[in-house]
C-alpha positions in Angstrom: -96.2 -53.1 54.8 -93.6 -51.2 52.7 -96.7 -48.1 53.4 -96.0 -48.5 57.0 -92.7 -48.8 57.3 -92.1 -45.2 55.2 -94.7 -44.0 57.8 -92.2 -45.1 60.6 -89.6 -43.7 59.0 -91.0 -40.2 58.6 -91.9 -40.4 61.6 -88.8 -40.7 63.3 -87.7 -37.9 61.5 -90.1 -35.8 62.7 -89.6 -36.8 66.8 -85.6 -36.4 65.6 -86.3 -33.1 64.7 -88.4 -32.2 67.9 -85.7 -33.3 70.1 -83.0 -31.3 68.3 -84.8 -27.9 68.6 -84.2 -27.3 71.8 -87.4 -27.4 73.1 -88.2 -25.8 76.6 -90.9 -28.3 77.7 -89.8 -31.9 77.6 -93.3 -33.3 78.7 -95.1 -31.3 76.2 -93.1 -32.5 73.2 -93.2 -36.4 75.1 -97.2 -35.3 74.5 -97.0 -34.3 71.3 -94.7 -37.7 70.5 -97.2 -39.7 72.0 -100.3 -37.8 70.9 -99.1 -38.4 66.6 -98.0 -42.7 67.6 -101.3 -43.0 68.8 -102.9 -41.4 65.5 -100.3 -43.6 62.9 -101.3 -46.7 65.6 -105.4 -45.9 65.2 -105.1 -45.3 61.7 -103.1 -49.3 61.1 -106.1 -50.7 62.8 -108.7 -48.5 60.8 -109.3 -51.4 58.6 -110.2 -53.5 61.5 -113.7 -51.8 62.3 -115.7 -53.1 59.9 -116.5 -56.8 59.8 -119.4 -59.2 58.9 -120.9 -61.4 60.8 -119.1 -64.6 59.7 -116.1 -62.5 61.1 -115.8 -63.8 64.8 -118.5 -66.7 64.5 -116.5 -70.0 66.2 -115.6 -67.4 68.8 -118.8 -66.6 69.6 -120.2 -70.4 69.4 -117.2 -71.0 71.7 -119.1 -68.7 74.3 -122.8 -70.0 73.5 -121.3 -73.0 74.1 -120.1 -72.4 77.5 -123.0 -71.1 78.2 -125.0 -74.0 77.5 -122.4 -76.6 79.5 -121.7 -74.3 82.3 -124.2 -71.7 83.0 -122.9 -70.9 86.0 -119.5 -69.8 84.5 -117.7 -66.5 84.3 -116.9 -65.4 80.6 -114.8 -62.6 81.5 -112.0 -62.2 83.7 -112.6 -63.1 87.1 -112.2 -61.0 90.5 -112.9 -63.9 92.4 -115.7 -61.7 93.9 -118.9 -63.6 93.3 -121.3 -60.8 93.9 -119.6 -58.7 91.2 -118.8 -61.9 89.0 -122.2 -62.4 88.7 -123.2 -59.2 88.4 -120.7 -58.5 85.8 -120.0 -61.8 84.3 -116.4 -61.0 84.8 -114.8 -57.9 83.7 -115.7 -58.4 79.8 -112.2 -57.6 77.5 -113.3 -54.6 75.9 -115.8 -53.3 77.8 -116.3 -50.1 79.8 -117.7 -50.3 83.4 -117.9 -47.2 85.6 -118.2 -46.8 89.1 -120.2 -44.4 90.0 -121.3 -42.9 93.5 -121.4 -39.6 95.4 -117.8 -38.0 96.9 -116.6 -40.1 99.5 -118.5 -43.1 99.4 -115.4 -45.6 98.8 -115.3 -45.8 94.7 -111.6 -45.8 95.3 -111.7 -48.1 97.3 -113.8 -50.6 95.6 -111.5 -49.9 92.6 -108.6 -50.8 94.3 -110.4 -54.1 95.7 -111.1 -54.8 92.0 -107.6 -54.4 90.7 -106.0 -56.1 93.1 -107.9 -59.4 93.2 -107.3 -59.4 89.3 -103.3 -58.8 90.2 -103.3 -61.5 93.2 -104.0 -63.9 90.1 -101.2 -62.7 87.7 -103.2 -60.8 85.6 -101.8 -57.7 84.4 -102.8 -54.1 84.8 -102.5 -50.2 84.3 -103.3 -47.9 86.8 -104.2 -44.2 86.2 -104.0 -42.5 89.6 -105.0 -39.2 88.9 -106.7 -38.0 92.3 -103.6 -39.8 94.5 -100.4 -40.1 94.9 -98.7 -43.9 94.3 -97.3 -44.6 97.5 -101.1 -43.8 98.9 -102.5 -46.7 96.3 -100.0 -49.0 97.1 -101.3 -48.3 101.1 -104.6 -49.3 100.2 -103.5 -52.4 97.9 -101.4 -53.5 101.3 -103.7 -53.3 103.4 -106.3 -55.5 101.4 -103.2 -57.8 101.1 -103.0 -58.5 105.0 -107.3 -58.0 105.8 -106.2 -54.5 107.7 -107.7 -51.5 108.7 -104.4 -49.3 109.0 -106.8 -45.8 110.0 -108.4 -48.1 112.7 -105.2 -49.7 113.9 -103.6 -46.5 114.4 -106.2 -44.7 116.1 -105.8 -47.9 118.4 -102.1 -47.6 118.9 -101.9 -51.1 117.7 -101.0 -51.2 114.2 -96.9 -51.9 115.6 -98.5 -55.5 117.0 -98.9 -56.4 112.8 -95.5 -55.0 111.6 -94.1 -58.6 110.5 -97.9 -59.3 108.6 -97.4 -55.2 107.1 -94.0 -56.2 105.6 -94.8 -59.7 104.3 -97.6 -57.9 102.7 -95.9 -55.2 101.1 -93.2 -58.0 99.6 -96.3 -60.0 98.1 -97.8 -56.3 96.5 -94.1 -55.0 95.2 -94.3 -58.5 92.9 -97.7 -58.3 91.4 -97.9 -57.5 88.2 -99.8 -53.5 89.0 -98.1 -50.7 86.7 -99.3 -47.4 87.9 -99.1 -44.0 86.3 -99.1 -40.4 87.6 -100.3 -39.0 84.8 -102.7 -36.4 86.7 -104.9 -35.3 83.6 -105.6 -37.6 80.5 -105.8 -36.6 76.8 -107.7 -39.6 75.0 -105.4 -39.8 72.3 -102.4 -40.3 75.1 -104.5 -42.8 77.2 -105.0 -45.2 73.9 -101.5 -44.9 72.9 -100.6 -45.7 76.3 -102.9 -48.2 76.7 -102.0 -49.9 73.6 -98.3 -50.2 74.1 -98.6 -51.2 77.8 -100.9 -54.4 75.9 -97.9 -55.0 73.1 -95.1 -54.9 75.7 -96.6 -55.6 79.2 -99.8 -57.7 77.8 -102.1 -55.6 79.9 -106.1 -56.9 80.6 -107.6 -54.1 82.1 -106.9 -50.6 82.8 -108.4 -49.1 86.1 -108.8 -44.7 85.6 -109.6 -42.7 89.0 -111.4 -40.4 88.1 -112.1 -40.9 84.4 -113.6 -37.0 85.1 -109.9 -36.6 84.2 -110.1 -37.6 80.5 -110.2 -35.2 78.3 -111.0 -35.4 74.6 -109.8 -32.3 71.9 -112.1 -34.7 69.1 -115.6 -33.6 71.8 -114.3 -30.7 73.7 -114.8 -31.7 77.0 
């Protein structure tokens, strides 16, 4: 403990000294800030990585055990999308599941479908909206709030006839508990130190990245 808090220490030191040299980029010494938590942060939980096997066990009867009185149910969290819920048995905490399709064929969209039937339940999440802007998410997040097509209904002329079912639907979304970021390319080290302190301070679930083509990693070189 006393190791770690001497760590802390130095380390605000170190972003004390970064902020009073005058730097001339902000967001690259906000990287840099971010980049060296995430390292201190990695190396606290290095311990953690390797565990036997009695390590975990009434957990994992727990989940046998479910499986045996329930078989039809979902171990991870629920979309409320039974094709996928089967498919996926939820979407498993710590798990990685990519969509993948050629350009064009609704990934986004299906992403978005995913997120926000997680959010309509009150489950926290994080965002990473590289390819689009916020406000054109949120469109897409509103109009699977109130079941409409806004392309179609304007190419109609229509879409005025569903103005009071547009704004009750855009109160609902404001209040779910979505935080986005328009962080438009990703270092891995900045993603896990993001991703960790949205789960301390937000107690984020999942995390939904489009397009995780934006990742980068200095550790792999690509």
């Amino acid at each position: 403990k006393k190791a770690g808090e001497r760590q802390l220490l130095s380390f605000a030191e170190w972003v004390k000294q970064q902020a009073l040299s005058n730097p001339e980029d902000l967001d690259a010494v906000r990287l840099k800030v971010e980049e060296r938590l995430s390292e201190i942060q990695a190396a606290d939980g290095a311990g953690d990585e390797i565990t036997d096997g009695q390590e975990g066990l009434p957990e994992l009867e727990a989940r046998i055990n479910r499986y045996i009185d329930d078989p039809d149910s979902i171990t991870g969290l629920e979309l409320k999308w039974p094709i996928l819920d089967r498919l996926l048995d939820g979407c498993q905490l710590g798990n990685v599941t990519i969509l993948y399709a050629p350009s064009s064929r609704y990934k986004s969209f299906v992403a978005a479908n995913m997120g926000w039937r997680l959010a309509r339940q009150g489950i926290p999440g994080l965002w990473y909206t590289t390819e689009m802007p916020k406000i054109q998410v949120q469109e897409r997040v509103v109009g699977l709030e109130a079941a409409l097509n806004f392309k179609w209904l304007r190419k109609d002329g229509t879409i005025g006839q569903h103005r009071n079912e547009i704004n009750s639907a855009m109160k609902r979304v404001a209040n779910y508990p979505i935080l986005y970021s328009k962080r438009g390319e990703l270092d891995m080290q900045t993603l896990r130190a993001e991703v960790m302190r949205q789960a301390r301070y937000n107690h984020i679930k999942y995390v939904i990245i489009d397009l995780v083509d934006q990742i980068a990693s200095s550790q792999y070189g690509d």
